[in-house]
Structure formats: structure tokens, C-alpha cells
VEXLUM-527046 format. One line per 10 residues: number of its first residue (from 1); their letters; for each residue x, y, z of N, C-alpha, C. Coordinates in steps of 0.05 Angstrom, whole numbers. Each point is the difference from the previous one (the first is absolute). Layout:
NUM = a = X,Y,Z,X,Y,Z,X,Y,Z; ...
END
This chain:
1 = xxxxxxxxxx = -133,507,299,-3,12,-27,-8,29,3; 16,23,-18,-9,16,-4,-19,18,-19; -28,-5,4,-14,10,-26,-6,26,-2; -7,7,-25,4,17,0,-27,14,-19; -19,22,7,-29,3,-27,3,18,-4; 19,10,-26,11,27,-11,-32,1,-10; -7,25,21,-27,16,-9,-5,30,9; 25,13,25,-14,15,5,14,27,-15; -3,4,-26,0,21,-10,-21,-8,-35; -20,-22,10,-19,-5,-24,19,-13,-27
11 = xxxxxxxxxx = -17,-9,-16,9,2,-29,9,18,-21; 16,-5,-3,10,24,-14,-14,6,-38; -7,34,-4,-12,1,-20,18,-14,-21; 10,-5,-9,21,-16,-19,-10,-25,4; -1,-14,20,-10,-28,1,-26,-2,-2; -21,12,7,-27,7,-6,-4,2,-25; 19,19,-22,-9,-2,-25,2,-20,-9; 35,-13,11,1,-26,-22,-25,-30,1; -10,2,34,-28,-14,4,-16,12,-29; -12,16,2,-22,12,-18,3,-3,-30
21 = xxxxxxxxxx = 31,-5,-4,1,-3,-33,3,-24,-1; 3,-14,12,1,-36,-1,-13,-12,-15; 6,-19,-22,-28,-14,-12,12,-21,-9; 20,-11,29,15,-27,0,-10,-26,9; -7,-14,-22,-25,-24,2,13,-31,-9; 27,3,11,13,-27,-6,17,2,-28; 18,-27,-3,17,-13,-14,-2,-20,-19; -6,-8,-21,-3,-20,-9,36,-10,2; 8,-19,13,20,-18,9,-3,-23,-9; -9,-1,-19,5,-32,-12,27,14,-17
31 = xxxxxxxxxx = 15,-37,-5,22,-7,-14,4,22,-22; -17,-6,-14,-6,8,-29,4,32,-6; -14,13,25,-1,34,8,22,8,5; 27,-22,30,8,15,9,27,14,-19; 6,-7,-31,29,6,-3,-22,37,-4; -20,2,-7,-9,28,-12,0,15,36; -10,-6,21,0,15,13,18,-3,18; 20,-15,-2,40,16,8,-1,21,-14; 0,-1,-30,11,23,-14,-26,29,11; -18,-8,-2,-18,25,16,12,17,22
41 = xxxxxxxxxx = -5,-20,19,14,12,31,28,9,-11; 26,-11,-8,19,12,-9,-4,30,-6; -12,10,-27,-4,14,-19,-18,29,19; -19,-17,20,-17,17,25,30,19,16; 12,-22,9,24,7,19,18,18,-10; 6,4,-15,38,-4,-12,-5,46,4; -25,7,-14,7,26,13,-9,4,30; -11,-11,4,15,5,42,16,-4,5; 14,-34,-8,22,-4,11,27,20,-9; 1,5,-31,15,25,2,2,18,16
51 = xxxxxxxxxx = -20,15,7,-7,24,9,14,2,24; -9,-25,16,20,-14,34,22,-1,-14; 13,-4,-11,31,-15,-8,14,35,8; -16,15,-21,14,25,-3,-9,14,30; -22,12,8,-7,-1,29,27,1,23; -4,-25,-4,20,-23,23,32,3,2; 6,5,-26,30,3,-11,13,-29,8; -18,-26,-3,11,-21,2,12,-18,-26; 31,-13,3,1,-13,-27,-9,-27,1; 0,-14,-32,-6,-28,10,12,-8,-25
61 = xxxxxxxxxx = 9,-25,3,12,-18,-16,-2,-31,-1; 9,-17,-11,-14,-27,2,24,-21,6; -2,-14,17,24,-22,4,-6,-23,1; 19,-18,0,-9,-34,3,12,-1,26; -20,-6,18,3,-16,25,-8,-33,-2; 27,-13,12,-14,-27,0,-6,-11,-22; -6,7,-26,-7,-4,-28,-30,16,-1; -1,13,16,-27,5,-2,5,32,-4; -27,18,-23,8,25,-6,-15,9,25; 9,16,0,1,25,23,-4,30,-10
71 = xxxxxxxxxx = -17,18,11,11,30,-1,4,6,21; 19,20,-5,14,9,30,-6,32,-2; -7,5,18,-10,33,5,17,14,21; 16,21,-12,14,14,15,-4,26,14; 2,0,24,-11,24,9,25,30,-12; -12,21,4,17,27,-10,26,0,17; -5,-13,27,10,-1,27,-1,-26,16; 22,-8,-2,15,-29,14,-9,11,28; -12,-12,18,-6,0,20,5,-17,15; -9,-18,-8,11,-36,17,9,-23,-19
81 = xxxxxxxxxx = 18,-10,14,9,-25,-13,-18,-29,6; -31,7,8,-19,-19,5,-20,-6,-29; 13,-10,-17,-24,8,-27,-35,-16,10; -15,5,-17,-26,-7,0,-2,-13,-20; -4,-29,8,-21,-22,-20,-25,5,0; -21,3,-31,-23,16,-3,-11,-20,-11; -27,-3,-12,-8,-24,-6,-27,12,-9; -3,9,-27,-13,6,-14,-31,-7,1; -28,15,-5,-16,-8,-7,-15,-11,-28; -23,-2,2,-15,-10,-21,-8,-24,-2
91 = xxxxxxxxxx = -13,-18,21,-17,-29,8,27,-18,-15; 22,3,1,17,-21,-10,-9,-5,-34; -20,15,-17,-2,-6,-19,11,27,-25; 0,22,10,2,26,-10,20,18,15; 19,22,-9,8,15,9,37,-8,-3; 16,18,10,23,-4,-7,19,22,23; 32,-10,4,9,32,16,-7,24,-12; -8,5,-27,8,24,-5,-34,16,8; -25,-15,8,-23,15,3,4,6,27; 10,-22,14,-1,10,34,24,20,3
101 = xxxxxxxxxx = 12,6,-18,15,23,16,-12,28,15; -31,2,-12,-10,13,8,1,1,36; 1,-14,8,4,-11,27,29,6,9; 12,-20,-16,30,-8,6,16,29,-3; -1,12,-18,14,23,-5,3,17,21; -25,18,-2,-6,15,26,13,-8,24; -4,-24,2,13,-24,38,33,5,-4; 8,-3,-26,29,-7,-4,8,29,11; -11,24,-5,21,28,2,-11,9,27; -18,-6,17,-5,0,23,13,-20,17
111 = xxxxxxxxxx = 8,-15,-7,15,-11,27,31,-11,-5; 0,18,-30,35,-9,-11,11,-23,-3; -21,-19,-7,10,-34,6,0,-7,-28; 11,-23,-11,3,-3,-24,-27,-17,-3; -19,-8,-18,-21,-21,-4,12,-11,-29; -7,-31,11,3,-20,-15,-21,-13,0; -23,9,-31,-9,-17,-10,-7,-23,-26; 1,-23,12,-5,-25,-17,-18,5,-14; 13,-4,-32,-21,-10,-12,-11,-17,-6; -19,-15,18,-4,-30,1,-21,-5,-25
121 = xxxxxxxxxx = 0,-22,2,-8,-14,-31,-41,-4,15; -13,1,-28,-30,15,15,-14,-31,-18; -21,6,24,-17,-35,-12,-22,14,-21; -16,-9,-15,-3,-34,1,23,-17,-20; 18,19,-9,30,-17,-11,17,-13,12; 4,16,33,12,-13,11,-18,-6,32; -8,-15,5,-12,-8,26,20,-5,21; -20,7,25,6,-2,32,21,-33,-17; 40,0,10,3,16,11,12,25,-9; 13,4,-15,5,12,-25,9,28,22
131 = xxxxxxxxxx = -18,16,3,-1,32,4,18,-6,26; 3,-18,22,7,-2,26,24,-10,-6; 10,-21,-20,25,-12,-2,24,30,-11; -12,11,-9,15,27,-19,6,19,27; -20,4,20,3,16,9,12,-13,27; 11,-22,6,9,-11,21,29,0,-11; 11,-1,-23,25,-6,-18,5,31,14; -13,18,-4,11,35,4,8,2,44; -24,-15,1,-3,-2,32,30,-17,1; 6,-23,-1,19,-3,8,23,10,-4
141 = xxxxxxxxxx = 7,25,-26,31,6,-8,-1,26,23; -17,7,7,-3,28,19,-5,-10,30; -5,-27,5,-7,-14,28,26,6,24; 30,5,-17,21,4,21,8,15,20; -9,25,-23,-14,28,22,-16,4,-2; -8,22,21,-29,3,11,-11,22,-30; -32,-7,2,-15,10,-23,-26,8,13; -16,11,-11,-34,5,5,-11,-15,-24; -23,-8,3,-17,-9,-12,-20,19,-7; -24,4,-18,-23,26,-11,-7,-24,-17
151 = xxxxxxxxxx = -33,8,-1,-13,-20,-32,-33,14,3; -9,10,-21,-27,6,-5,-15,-13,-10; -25,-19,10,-20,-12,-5,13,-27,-6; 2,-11,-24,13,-28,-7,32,9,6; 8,20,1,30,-3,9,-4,10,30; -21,-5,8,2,-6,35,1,-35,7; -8,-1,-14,-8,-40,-5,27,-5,2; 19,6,-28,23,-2,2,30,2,18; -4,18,11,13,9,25,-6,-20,23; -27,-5,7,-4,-15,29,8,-27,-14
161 = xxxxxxxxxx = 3,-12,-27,-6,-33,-2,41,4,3; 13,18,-8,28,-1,-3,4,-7,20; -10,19,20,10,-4,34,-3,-29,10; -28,-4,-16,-6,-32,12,20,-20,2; 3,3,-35,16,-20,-13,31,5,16; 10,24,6,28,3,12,-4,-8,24; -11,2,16,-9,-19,26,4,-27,-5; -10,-10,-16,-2,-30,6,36,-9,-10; 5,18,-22,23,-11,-4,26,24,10; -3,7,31,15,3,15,24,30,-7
171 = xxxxxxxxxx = -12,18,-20,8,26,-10,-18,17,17; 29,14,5,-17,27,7,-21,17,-6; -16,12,25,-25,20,-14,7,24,3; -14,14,-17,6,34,-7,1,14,29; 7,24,11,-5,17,18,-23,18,3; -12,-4,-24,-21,17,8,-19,-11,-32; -32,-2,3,-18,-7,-20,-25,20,-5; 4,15,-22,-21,16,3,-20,-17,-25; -31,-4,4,-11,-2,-18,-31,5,-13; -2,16,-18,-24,14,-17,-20,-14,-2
181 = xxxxxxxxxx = -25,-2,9,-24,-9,-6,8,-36,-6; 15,-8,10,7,-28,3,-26,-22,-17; 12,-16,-31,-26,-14,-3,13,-30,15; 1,-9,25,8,-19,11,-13,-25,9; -23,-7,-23,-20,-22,6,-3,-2,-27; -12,-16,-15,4,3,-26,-31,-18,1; -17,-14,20,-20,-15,2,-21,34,-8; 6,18,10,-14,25,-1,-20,-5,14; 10,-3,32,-27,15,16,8,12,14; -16,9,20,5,20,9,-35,19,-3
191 = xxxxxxxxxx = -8,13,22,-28,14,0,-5,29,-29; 33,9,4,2,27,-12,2,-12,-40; 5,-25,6,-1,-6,-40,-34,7,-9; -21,2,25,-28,-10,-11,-6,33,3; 12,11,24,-18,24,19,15,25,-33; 27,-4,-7,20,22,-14,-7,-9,-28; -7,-16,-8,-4,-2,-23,-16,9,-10; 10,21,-29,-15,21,-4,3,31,5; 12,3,22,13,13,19,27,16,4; 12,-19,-13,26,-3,-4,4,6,-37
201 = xxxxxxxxxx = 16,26,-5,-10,16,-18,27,-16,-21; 19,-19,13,13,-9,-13,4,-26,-4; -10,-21,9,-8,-31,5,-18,-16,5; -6,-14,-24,-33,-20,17,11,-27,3; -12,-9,17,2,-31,3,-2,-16,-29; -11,8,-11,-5,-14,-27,32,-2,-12; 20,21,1,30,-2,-1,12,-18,12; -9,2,29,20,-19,14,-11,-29,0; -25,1,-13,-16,-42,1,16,-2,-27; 9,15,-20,13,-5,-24,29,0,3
211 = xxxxxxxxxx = 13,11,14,30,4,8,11,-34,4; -24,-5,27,7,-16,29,7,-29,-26; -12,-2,-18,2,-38,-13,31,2,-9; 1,26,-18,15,9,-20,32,-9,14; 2,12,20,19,-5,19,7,-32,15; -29,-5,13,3,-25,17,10,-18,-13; -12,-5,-12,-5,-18,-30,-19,-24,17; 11,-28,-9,-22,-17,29,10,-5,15; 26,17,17,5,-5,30,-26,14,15; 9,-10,21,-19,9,26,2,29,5
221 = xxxxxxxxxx = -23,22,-4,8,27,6,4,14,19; -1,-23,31,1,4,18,34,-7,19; 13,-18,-26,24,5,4,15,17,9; 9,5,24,14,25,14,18,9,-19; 6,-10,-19,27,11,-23,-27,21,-22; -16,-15,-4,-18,9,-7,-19,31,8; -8,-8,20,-17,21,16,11,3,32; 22,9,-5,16,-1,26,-15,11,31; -31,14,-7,-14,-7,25,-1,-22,18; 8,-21,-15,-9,-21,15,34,-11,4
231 = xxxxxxxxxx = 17,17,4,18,-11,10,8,0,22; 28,-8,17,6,-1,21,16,23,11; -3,16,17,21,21,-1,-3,2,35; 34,16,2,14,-2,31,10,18,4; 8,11,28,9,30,6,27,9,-4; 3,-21,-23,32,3,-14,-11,27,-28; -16,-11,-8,-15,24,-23,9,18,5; -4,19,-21,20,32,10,-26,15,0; 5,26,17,-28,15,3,-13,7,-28; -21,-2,-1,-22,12,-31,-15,21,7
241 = xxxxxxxxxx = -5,9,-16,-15,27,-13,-15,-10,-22; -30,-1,-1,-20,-6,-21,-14,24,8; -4,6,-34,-15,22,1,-28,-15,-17; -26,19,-1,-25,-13,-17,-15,30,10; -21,-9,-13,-26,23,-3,-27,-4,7; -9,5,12,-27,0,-1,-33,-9,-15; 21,-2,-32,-13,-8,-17,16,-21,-11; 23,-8,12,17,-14,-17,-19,-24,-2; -7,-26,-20,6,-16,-6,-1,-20,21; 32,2,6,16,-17,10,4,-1,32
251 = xxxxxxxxxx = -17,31,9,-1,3,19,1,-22,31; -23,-19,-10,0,-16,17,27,-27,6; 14,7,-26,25,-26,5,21,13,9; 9,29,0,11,19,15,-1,-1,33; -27,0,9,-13,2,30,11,-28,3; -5,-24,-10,3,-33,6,30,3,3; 9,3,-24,39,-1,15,6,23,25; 2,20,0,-2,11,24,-2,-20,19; -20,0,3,-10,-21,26,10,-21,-6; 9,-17,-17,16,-29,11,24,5,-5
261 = xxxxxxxxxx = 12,25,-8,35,9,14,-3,12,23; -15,-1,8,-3,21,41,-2,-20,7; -23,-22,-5,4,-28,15,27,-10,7; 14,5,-23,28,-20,-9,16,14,13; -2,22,23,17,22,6,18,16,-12; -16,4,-38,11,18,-11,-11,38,2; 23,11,8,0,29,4,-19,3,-30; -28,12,1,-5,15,-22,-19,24,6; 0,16,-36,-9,34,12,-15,-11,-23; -21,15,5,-26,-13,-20,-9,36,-5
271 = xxxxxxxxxx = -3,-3,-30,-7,30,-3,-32,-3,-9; -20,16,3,-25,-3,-19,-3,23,-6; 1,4,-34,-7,30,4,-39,5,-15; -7,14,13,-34,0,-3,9,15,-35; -29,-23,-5,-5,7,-36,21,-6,-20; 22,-12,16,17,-11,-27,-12,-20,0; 23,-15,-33,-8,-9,-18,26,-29,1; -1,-23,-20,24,-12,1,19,12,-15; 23,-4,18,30,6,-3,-6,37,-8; -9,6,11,-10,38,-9,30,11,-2
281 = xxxxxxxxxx = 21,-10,13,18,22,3,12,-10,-35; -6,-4,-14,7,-7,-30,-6,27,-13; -15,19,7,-7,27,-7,5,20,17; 23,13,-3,12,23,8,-12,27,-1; -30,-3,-21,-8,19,-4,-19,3,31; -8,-18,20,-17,-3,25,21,11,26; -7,20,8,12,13,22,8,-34,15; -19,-8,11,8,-33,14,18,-13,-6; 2,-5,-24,21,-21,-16,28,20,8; -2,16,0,32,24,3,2,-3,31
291 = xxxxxxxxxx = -20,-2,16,4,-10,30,13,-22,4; -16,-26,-1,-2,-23,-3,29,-4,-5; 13,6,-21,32,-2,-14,9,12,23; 9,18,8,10,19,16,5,-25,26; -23,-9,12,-1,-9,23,11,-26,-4; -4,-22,-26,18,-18,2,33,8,-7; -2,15,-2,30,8,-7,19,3,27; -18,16,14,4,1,32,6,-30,8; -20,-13,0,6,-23,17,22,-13,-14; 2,-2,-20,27,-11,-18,14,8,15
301 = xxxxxxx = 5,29,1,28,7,1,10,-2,31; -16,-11,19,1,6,26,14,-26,1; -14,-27,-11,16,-23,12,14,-1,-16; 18,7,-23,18,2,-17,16,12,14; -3,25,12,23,7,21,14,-12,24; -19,-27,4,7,-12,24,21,-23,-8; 2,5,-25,15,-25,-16,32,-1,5
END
């Protein structure tokens, strides 16, 4: 494994301030809350995500793959005929393609690949399996040729349980897996949920003990489809790139996969960058997050060329 402790040029004053103005103290995620805070986060997003759209000079449009909707994000510049399956965040209960473009966008005109993201259907309406069946329908119409895989926090979940699930039923895996602050345990442990909480200027555990039911429902949350930490993985896996922070959260379920894909003799580059935050590269306004992008874009585009 290659790790990596993006620190030696300090924190940057932009990320320092956004620490200092923080007065992010959790989610109320019950049922009842979440249709008001989709529309929040939406309404939060929509002028960044503009701002990247125009930025980026990326288009996007919406298709039915499989029966399942889709946006498709076009880069300014066709670069490869390797597109990227993306796999959205927000604990499987909140969020949509059009907030992560913040992510997706930026990635799409840096490495000229087309991204295809599912809009998978979000619990507690639709439960585990719901979000994985939608996004395995997309996985298999794109399984013939080669693809990359990307997913931030619950769309890191997403990404590794796809791979799972295409393993067992004998489809191909992506060429290359990059993934953001990975929430890939859904039991929520891990040292950094107790040590980051609080810490972490954009997530408390109190989110993800409310997410984790919403989703499971009463399967077992330890279900590798589920919390794909605890799954089985082989040096068939394509190399990964996880990035996390210092403060992330999630930090510690980041370090755990690492280490049981190196076990599994999977190639991975483990980034930590000191004083981030979860999924930080969601803010373009943080010198880091414009890194961070930059460098998975790199590794994208490196085994995408090998395609």
C-alpha cells in the first residue's frame, strides 16, 4: 500500500477558516425531517453546483439505462471511450446526481471520461436492497466494456457492494476504483467515529446511527452487501485510491479497507490529507479539495489508459 499524509505544506488558510466558522452539530434524519432536508442540501448546492457546471464547461443530461434514470455528464473533451460509473453520496437517505456533481463535474473535464450517475432510489422509502439493485441494473448495461468505478461516502458503499455483487455473479470489475471518505461499515465503528466526532466540521455519528436503520432496515448491517467491509475481496479487484482526512469521521473505516484490500492483494494508494474533513473535496472553495480532484483524476486517467 501506498500511503500517503498530505501535510507538508500545513493547512491551508481557506480550510482553517472554514474549521472556525463551523457550527455543524448534526442532522435531525428522522423519516418525518428527511423530505425538508433533501430540499435544504439541494437549495445549499445548486449555486456551487452551477458555478462547477459553468467552471468545468461540462454538459449533462439524463438517460434511462436499464430502466433506471441516469445523468450523464459530459466532458468539454472526449478523451476516453472508458466512461465512469459514480455513485453518489448522502448515507443512502439524502442527496441526488445533481449535488455530487460538485465532485463529479470537475473529475468529468479532467480526465475526459463520460460519468454515469444513477439515480438510485433513497431509503427509508426504499430499503437495502433498493439503492444496489438500481445501481447493479447500470453496472451491468456498461459491464461489456471496461469502466471505472468512483463513490463518495455512501456512494463508496455503493461502488464496493456492486463489485461484490458482480463477483459473485461472475461480471466483470471496473479497471480502476477510486473512493471518497468510503462510509463502508454501516455497524459504525471504527476508533475515529468517537476520537472525530465533533471534529469533523461536516458529520456526526448521530447522522450515521440515524442513516444506518433507515437503510438496513432489519437485515443484518454487517451484511457484506450491506457494509461491504466485511466482505470478501481478491487480487482480481482493480487498484483503489481512497482518499479521507484527518478529521474525517470516517476516517477509521477508510484505514480498515485499505488494509483488508492489501491483505486481499489489492493494489491501493491511500491518501490522508492532515485537517480534512468528510468527503472535503465537495468544496472547491479548499485549496485541498482542488488537489485531492486533480490527483484522483490522475489515477483515473492512468488505468483508463491502460484500457
Amino acid at each position: 500500500m501506498e500511503t500517503t499524509m498530505e501535510s507538508q505544506y500545513g493547512v491551508s488558510a481557506e480550510a482553517l477558516q472554514f474549521l472556525k466558522e463551523s457550527t455543524f452539530s448534526g442532522t435531525d434524519r428522522s423519516a418525518a425531517n428527511l423530505p425538508v432536508l433533501r430540499q435544504q442540501i439541494r437549495e445549499y448546492m445548486t449555486p456551487i453546483v452551477e458555478r462547477l457546471l459553468q467552471s468545468s464547461r461540462v454538459r449533462t443530461h439524463v438517460a434511462d439505462i436499464a430502466g433506471v434514470t441516469c445523468l450523464v455528464v459530459e466532458p468539454p473533451e472526449l478523451l476516453t471511450g472508458c466512461p465512469v460509473l459514480y455513485g453518489f453520496g448522502g448515507a443512502f437517505v439524502k442527496g441526488s446526481p445533481f449535488e455530487d456533481l460538485a465532485v463529479a463535474a470537475p473529475l468529468c473535464a479532467l480526465t475526459g471520461a463520460r460519468f454515469i450517475i444513477p439515480d438510485y432510489r433513497l431509503a427509508p422509502e426504499h430499503p437495502w436492497p433498493a439503492a444496489i439493485d438500481d445501481g447493479f441494473a447500470v453496472y451491468r448495461a456498461l459491464a461489456d466494456k471496461s469502466f471505472a468505478l468512483v463513490g463518495g461516502s455512501a456512494g463508496g458503499n455503493f461502488a464496493l457492494s456492486l463489485m461484490l455483487r458482480a463477483r459473485v455473479e461472475g461480471l466483470p470489475l471496473p479497471c480502476a476504483l477510486a473512493l471518497l471518505s468510503p462510509w463502508c461499515d454501516l455497524s459504525n465503528s471504527g476508533e475515529s467515529l468517537a476520537s472525530n466526532d465533533g471534529r469533523d466540521p461536516t458529520l456526526r455519528l448521530s447522522d450515521l446511527e440515524m442513516s444506518a436503520p433507515h437503510y438496513a432496515g432489519d437485515n443484518d448491517v454487517k451484511n457484506p452487501l450491506i457494509s461491504p467491509l466485511f466482505g470478501t475481496f481478491d487480487a482480481h479487484f482493480p487498484p483503489c485510491q481512497i482518499t479521507t482526512g484527518t478529521r474525517d469521521l470516517l476516517l477509521s473505516q477508510s484505514v480498515k479497507l485499505a488494509n483488508a484490500l492489501i491483505d486481499s492483494g489489492v493494489v491501493v494508494d491511500l491518501h490522508v490529507w492532515e485537517g480534512m474533513w468528510h468527503v472535503f473535496e465537495w468544496d472547491d472553495r479548499i485549496p485541498e479539495a482542488r488537489q485531492s480532484i486533480s490527483r484522483i483524476a490522475k489515477f483515473l486517467s492512468k488505468h483508463m489508459r491502460l484500457e
